[in-house]
N, C-alpha and C positions, 0 to 999 in steps of 0.2 A: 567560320561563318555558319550559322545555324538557319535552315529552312525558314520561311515567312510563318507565321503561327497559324493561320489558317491551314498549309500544307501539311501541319503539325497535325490537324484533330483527328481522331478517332474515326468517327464519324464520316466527314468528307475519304476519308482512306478507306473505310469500308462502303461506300458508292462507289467509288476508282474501283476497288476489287471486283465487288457486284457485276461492274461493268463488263471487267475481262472475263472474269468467269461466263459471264451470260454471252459474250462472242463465243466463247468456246463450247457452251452446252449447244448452240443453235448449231455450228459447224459440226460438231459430234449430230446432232440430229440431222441433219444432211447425210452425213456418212453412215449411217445407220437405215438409210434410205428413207428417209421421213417418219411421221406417226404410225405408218403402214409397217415398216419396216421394224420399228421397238417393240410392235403389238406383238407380230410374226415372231420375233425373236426373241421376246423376254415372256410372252404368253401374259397367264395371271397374273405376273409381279408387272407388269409394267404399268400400273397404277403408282407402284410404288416408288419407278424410278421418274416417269413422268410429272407427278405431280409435284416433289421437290424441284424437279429443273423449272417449272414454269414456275414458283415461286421466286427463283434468284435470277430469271429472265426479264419478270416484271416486276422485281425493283429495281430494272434498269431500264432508259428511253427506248432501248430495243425492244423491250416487253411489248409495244404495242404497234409494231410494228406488222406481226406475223401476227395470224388469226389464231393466236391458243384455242380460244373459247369455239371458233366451228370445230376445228378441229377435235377437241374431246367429245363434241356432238357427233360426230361421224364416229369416233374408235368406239364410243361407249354407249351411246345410244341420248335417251333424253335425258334422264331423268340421273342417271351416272355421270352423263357428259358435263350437267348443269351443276351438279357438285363438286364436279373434278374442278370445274371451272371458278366455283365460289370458293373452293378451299384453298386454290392456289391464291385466286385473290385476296383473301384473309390472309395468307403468310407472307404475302407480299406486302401489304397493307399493315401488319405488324414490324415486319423489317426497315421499310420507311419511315414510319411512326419514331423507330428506335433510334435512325440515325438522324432524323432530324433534331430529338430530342439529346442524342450525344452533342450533335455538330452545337447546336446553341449553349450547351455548356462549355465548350472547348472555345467558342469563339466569344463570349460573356453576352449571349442574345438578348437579356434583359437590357443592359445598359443602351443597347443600339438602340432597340426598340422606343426606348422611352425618348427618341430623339424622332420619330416616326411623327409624321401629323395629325394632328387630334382624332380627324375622321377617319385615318386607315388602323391607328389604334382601339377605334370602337367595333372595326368591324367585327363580325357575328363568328369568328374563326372558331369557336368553340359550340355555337347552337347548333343542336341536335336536327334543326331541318335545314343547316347549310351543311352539316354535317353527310348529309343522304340524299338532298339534292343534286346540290353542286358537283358530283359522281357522276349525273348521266350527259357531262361535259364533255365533249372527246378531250383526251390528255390532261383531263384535271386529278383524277383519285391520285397521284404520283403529289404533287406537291400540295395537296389538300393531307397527304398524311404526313408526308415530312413537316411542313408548318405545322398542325396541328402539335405534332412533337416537341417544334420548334417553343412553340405557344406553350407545353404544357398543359395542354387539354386534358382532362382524365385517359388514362389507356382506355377504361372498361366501355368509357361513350364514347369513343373512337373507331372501338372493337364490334358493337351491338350497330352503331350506325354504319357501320361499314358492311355488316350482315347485312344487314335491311337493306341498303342501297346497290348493292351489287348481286341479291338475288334473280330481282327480274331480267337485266341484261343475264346474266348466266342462263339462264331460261333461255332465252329466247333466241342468245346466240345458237347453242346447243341443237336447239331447236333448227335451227337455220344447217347446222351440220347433219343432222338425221335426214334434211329433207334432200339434199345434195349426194346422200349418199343411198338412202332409202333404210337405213338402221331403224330397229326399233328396242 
């Protein structure tokens, strides 16, 4: 007896993994004694290990669960904090992208699709202002990129709108971290 074909994709197996993985980087950052605690003890690299975990954090539901973005405001200050913040969300934002656009191949997305109803196949999943809007939704950038993948969208206006639209929240969280801690 062989797995159901959906259990089969690619795709959906690399979200499952994303998932574990991202429990266990959060639980490593606990036992690490928080953001405080990797700063303290990794120094200047801990840019480097930071900012790959909050990428494979938030391509998972847990990602937005925990304040990434105060928090690189507080370790890094504003203007460091709001990039730590944007670049995570761009690798995050790439890896979503990717498995949504595996998962619809594995699972033949076109053909379902074209069974969708007129008006949810018009909608605008690929326009560049729902592309960057629809972002400052609590809990939407996650399945605005896997759809988008899903969809087919271009990478490249996926990638630019995802810049533009997750700069000012980065801002501002960041922001919101500096002032909680008094960083500059």
């Amino acid at each position: 007896m062989t797995a159901p074909r959906v259990l089969r994709s690619r795709g959906l197996q690399s979200a499952l993994a994303a998932l574990v993985v991202g429990g266990l980087v959060i639980a490593w950052v606990h036992v690490e004694g928080g953001p405080e605690g990797i700063r303290a003890h990794y120094g200047l690299a801990a840019p480097l290990i930071w900012i790959p975990m909050q990428v494979v954090v938030h391509v998972t539901p847990l990602g937005d669960f925990v304040p990434w973005s105060v928090l690189n405001g507080s370790m890094f200050g504003l203007w460091l904090g709001a990039f730590a913040t944007w670049l995570s969300w761009m690798g995050s934002a790439s890896a979503q992208y990717a498995i949504g656009r595996r998962t619809a191949q594995d699972l033949d997305w076109e053909a379902k699709a074209a069974r969708l109803p007129e008006w949810l196949r018009r909608f605008p999943l690929g326009h560049p202002v729902f592309l960057i809007v629809a972002r400052a939704f609590p809990l939407m950038a996650g399945p605005i990129n896997v759809a988008a993948g899903a969809a087919r969208v271009p990478f490249g206006r996926v990638l630019w709108c995802t810049a533009i639209g997750v700069f000012p929240p980065a801002l501002f969280l960041a922001a919101v971290g500096v002032g909680l801690v008094g960083v500059t």
